[in-house]
C-alpha positions as CSV (number, residue, x, y, z in Angstrom):
1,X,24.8,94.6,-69.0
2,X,27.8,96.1,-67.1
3,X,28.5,93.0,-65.5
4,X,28.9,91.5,-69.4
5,X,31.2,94.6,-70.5
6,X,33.3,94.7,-67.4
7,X,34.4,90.4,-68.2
8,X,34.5,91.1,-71.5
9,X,37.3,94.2,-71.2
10,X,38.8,91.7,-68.2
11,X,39.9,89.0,-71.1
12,X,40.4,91.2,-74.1
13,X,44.4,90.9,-75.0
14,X,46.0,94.1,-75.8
15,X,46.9,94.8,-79.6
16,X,51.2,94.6,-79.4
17,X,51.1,94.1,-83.0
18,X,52.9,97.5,-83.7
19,X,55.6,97.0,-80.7
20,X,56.6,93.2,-82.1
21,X,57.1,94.7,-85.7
22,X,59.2,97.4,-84.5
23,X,61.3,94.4,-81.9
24,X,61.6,92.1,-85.1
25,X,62.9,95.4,-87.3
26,X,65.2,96.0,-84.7
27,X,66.2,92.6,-84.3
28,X,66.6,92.1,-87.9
29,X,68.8,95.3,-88.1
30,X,71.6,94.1,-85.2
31,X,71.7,90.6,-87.0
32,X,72.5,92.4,-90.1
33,X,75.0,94.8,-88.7
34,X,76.5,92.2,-86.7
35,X,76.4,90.2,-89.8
36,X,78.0,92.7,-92.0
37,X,81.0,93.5,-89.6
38,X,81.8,89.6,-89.4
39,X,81.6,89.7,-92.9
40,X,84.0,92.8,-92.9
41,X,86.3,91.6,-90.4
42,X,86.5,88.0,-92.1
43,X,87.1,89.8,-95.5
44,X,89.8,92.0,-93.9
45,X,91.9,89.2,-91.7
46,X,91.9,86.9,-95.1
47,X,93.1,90.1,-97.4
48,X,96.0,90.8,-94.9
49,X,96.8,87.1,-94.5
50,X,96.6,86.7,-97.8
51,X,99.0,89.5,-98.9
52,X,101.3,88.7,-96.2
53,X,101.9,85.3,-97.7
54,X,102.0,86.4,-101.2
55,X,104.1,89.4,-101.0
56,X,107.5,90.0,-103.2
57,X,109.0,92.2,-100.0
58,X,110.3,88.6,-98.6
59,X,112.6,88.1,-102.0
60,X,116.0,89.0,-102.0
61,X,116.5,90.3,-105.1
């Protein structure tokens, strides 16, 4: 009877079911933040460029 109990414990997996949802939360979370400032940075560099090239300041009046 021990015998039995003592394999059966030896093969049993442990339960990371908790730990992975919290890695792919995580993970999830830097892709989005990462995302979010590439995103920001993108948005920014094309504003600046944009109103660069489109400003009246180069005109002579």
């Amino acid at each position: 009877m021990y015998e039995l109990l003592a394999e059966a414990t030896l093969f049993e997996k442990p339960d990371n079911r908790n730990m992975t949802a919290a890695n792919d939360k995580m993970a999830f979370f830097i892709l989005r933040t990462s995302f979010t400032l590439a995103a920001f940075t993108l948005s920014v560099e094309y504003n600046t460029h944009v109103s660069e090239k489109f400003s009246f300041r180069y005109i002579d009046a």
